[in-house]
TILOMI-128358 format. One record per atom (N, C-alpha, C): residue in three letters; x, y, z. Coordinates in steps of 0.2 Angstrom, whole numbers, plus 5000, padded with zeros to 4 digits. Layout:
BEGIN
AlaXYZ
...
This chain:
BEGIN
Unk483648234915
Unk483748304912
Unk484248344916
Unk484448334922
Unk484748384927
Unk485448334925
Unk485648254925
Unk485948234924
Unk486448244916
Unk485848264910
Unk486148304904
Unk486248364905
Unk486148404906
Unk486448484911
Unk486948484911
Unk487248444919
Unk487748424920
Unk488148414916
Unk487848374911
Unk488648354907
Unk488748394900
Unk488248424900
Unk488248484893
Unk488748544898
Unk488648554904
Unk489048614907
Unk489748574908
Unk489848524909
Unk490348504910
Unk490948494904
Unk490548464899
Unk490948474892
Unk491048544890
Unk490648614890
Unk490948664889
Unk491348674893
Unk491248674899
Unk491848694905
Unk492548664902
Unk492348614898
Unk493148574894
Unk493448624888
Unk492948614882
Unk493048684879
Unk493348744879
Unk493048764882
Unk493248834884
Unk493948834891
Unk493948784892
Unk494948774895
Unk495148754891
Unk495348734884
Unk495548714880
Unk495648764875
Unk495148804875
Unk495248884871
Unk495648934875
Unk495548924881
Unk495848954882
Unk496848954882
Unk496848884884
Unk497648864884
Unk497848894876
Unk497448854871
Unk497648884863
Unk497748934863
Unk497449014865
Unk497349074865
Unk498149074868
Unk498349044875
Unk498749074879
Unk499349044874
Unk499248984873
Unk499948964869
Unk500348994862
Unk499749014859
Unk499849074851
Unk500449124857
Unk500149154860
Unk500649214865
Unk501449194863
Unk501949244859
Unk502549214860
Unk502749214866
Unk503249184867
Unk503449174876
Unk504149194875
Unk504549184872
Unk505149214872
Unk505349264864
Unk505649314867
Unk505849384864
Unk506249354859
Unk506249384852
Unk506749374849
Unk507549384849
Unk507849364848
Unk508849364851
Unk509149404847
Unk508849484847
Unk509249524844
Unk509749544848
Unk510449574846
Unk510949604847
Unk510649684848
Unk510749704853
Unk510349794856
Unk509749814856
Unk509549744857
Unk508549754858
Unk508349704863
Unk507949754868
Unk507349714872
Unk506749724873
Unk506349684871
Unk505649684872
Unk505349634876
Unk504649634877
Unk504349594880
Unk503549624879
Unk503149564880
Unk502349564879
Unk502049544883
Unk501549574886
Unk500849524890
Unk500449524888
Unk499849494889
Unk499249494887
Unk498749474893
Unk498149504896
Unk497749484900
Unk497049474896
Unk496649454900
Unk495949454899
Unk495349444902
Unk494949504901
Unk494349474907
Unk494049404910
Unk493849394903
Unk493549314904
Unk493949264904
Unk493749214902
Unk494149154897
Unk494449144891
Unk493949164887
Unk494349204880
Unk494249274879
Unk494549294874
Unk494449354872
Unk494849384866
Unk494949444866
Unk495149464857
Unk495749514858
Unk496149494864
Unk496649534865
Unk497549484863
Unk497849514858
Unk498349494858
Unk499049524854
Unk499649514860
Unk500149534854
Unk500349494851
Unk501149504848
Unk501349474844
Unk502149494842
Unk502349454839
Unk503249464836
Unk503249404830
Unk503549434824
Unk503849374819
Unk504249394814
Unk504749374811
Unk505149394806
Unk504749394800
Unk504949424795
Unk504549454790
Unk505149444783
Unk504849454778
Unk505649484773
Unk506249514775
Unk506749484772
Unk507349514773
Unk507549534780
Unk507249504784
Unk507649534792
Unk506949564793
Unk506549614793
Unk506149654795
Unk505749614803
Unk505649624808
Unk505249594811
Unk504449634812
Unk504049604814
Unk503449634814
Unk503149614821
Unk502849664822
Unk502649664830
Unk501949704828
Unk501349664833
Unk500849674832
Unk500549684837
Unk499949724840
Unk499549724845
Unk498849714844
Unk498249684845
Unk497649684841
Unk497349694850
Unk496649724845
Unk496049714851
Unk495349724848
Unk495249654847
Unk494649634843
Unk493849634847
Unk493349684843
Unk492849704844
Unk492649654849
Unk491949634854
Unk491749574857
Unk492249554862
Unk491849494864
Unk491849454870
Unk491949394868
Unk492249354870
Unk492149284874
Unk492349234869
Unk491949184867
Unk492149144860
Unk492249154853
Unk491749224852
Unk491749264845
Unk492349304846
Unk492649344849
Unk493249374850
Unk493649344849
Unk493849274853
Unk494349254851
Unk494549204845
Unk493849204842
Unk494049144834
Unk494149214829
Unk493949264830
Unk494249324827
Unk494949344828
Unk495049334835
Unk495949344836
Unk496449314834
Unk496349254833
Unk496549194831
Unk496749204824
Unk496249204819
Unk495949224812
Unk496349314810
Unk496549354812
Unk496649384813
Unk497449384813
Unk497649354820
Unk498549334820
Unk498549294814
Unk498249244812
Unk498549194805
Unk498649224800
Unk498049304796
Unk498249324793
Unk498849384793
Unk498849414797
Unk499449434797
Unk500249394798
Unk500149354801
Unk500849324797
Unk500849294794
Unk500249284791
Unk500349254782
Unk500449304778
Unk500349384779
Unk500249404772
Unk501049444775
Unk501149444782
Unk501949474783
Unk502349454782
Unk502249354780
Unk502849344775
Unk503149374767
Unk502649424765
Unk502949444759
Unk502749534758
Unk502549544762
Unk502249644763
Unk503049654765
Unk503249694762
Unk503649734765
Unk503449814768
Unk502949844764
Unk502649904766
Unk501849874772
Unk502049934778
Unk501549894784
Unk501049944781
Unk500649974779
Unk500250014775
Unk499749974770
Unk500349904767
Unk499949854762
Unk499749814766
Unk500049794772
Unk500049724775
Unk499249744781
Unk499049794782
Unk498549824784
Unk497949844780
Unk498149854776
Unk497549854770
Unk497349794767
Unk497849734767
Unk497549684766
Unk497249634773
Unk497549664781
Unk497149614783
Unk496349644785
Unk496349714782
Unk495849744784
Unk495349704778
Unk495349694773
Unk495049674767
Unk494949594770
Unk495449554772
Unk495249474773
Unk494549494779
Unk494849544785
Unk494549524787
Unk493749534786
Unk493649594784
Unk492949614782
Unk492649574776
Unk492849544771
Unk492649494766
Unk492349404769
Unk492849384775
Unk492649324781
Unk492249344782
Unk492049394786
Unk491549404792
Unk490649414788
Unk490149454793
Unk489549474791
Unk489449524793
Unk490149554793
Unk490049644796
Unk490249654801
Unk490249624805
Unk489949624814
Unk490649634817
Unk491149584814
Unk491949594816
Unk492249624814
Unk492549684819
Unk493249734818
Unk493649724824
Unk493949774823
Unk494849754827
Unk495349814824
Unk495449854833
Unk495949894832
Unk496449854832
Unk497149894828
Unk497649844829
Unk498449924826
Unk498849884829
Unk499549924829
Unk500049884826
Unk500149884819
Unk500849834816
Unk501349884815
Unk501849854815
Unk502549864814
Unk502949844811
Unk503449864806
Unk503849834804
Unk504449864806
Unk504949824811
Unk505649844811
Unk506149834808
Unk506649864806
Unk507349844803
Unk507849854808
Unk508049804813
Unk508649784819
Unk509149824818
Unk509549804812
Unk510149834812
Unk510249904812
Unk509549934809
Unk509550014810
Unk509150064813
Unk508650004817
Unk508050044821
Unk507650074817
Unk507650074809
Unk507150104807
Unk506450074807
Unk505950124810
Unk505250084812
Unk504850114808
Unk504250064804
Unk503650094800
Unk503150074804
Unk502850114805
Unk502150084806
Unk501550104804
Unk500850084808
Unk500250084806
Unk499750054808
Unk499150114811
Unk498650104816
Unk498150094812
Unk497450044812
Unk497050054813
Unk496550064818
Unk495850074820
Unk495650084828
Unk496050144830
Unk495750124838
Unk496150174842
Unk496450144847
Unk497250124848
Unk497550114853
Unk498150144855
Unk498350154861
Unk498850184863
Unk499650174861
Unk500050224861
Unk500550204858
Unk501150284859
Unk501350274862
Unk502150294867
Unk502750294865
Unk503050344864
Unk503650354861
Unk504050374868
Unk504550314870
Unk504950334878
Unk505550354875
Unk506050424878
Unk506550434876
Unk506550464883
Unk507650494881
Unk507850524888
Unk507550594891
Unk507250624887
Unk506750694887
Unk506150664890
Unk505950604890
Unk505250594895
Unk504750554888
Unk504150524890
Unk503850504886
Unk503150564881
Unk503250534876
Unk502750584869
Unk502150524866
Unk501650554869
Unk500850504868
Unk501050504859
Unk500950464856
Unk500950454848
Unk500050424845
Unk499550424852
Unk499050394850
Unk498650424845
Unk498450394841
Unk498050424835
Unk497350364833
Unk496550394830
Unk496150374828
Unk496150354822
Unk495950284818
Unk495750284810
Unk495150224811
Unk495150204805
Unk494550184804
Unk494850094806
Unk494250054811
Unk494449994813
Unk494349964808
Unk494849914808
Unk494949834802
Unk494149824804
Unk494049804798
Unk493349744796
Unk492949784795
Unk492849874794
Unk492149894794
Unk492049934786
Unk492649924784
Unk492749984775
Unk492949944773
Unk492749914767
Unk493449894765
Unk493849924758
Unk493749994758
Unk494050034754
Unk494450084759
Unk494550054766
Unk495050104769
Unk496050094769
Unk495950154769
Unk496650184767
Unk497250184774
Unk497550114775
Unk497950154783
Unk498650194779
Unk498750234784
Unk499350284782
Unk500150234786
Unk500650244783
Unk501350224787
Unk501650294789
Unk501350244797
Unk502150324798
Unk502850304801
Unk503250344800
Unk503950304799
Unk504450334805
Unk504750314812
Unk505350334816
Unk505950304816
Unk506450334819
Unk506850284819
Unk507150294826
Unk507250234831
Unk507150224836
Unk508250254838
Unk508150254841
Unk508950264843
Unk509150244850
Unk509650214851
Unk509850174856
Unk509650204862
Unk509250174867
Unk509050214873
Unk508250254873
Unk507950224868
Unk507250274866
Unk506950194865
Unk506250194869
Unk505850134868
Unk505150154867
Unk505050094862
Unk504050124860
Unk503650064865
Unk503250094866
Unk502850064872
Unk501750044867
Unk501450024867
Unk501049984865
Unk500549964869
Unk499949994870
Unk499449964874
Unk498649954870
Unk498449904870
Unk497649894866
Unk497049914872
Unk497049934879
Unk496549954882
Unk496350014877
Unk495650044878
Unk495450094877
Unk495750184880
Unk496050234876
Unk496350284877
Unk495650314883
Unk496050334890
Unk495450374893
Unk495750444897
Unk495250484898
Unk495650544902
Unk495550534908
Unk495250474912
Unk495250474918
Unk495450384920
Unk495650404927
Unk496050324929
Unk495450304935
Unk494950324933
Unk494350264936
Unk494450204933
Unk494250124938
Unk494150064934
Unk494850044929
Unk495450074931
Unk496150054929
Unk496150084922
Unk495650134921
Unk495750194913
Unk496450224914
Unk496950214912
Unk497550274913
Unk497450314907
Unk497650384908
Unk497650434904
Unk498450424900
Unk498350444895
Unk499150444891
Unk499550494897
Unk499450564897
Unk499850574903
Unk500050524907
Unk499550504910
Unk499650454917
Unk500350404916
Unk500050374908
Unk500450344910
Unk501450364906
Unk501550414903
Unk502050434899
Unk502250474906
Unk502050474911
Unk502250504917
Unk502750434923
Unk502350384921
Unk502550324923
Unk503150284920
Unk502950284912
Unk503450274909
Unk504350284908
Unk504150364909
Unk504850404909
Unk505050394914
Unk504950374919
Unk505250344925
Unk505750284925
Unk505450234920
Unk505750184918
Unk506150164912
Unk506450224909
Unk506950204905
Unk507450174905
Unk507850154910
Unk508450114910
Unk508050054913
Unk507750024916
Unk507549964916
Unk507349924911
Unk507249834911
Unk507449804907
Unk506549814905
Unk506549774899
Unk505749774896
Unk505449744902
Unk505449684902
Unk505149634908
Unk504949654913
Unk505449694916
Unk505349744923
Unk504849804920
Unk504849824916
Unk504249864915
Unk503649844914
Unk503449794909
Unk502949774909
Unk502649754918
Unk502949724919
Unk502649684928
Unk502749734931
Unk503049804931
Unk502949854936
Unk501949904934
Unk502049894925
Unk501449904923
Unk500749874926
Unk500749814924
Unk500249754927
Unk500249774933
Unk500649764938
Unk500549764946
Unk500149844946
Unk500249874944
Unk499949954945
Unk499349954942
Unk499249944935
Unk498449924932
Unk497949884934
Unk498449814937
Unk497849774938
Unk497649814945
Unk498249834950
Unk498049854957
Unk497449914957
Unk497349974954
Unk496550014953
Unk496049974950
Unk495949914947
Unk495449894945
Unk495049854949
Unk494449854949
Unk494149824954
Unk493949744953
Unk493949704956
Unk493849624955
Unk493349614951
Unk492949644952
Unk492549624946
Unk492349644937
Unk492849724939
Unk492949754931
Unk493649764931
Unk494049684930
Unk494649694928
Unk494449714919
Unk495149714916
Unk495049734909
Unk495349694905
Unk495349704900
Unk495549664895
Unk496149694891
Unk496949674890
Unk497249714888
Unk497849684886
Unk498149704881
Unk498849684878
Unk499549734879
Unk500049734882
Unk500749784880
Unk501049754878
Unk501549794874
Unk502049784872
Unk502749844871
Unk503249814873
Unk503749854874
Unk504249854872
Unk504649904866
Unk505349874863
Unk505649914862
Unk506249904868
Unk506749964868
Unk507549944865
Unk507949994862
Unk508349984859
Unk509050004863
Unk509149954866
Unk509949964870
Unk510750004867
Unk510749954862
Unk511350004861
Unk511250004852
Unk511650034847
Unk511850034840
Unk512049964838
């Protein structure tokens, strides 16, 4: 018996390194090669798996799409939803042009797969490079930063999470980025207090605006070093950013 144990704990310990890699490999790892854009992405997570992820991909006519998700749960179940989650959305962003549709239907795939139980904030985008015109569309609650030379503006807003209506309505709302202005994207939970690595929107559009000429890359890891540093070892967090700033016209 103790010898079958053994080897039942051993095979999952395989598994679940094997989910894991999968989960880290989906992650893009290099930034799209636009001309007057830099961006960059990370993703952590507490456990071995989990339900936090960004993303980048080309869409119709040029548009690209940038995503950040943070799927309800933990562990194995979070992440066969994250997974399920990324595929539909670039499936159905090879032909959505409006991010408004393309969120009404992943909110409908998802709620129709599931038994109720899985939702997921999530933040899509759709850019157009050549003119920095940006739509977007929340639902859940995540955080989301508009950085310019005047300092950074919290844009965080509540609706109703993917997968628990499926007669819900996301709204598009629509900027347009101008050279030197960058939007910033975080899936942890919005807090007023920076116990346990909670940054408040202040906190962190106070930190941000400090970093406007530096590169995306250098942002993110000045972030991470600073987030992961107030959390405590054992309640690290779970979290996605993403950062895209718009160098020149």
């Amino acid at each position: 018996m103790l010898l079958r144990v053994a080897t039942d704990a051993a095979q999952w310990e395989r598994q679940l390194a094997a989910g894991e890699r999968l989960q880290r490999n989906q992650l893009p790892s290099v930034p799209p090669l636009l001309d007057g854009w830099d961006m960059a992405g990370w993703s952590s997570r507490s456990g071995s798996l989990g339900g936090q992820f960004f993303d980048w991909f080309f869409g119709p006519e040029g548009l690209l799409a940038l995503t950040v998700a943070d799927v309800a749960g933990e562990g194995v179940e979070a992440a066969l939803t994250a997974s399920s989650l990324r595929a539909t959305l670039r499936s159905h962003g090879q032909y959505h042009r409006s991010v408004e549709r393309l969120l009404n239907q992943a909110n409908l795939t998802l709620w129709t797969g599931s038994a109720g139980d899985q939702s997921a904030s999530l933040f899509c985008g759709l850019l157009e490079p050549t003119t920095g015109r940006l739509q977007y569309a929340v639902a859940g609650r995540l955080r989301i930063l508009l950085i310019t030379a005047d300092g950074a503006v919290p844009l965080t807003q509540t609706t109703a999470t993917l997968g628990t209506d499926p007669e819900a309505a996301y709204r598009r709302l629509n900027y347009h980025l101008e050279p030197g202005q960058s939007l910033f994207v975080m899936s942890d939970n919005p807090s007023d207090d920076a116990q346990a690595g909670c940054w408040s929107d202040a906190q962190l559009a106070e930190l941000l605006a400090k970093l406007t000429s530096a590169p995306a890359e250098e942002v993110l890891r000045l972030l991470r070093d600073r987030l992961i540093g107030v959390e405590k070892p054992d309640k690290q967090q779970s979290r996605s950013l993403l950062y895209v700033k718009r160098t020149k016209a």
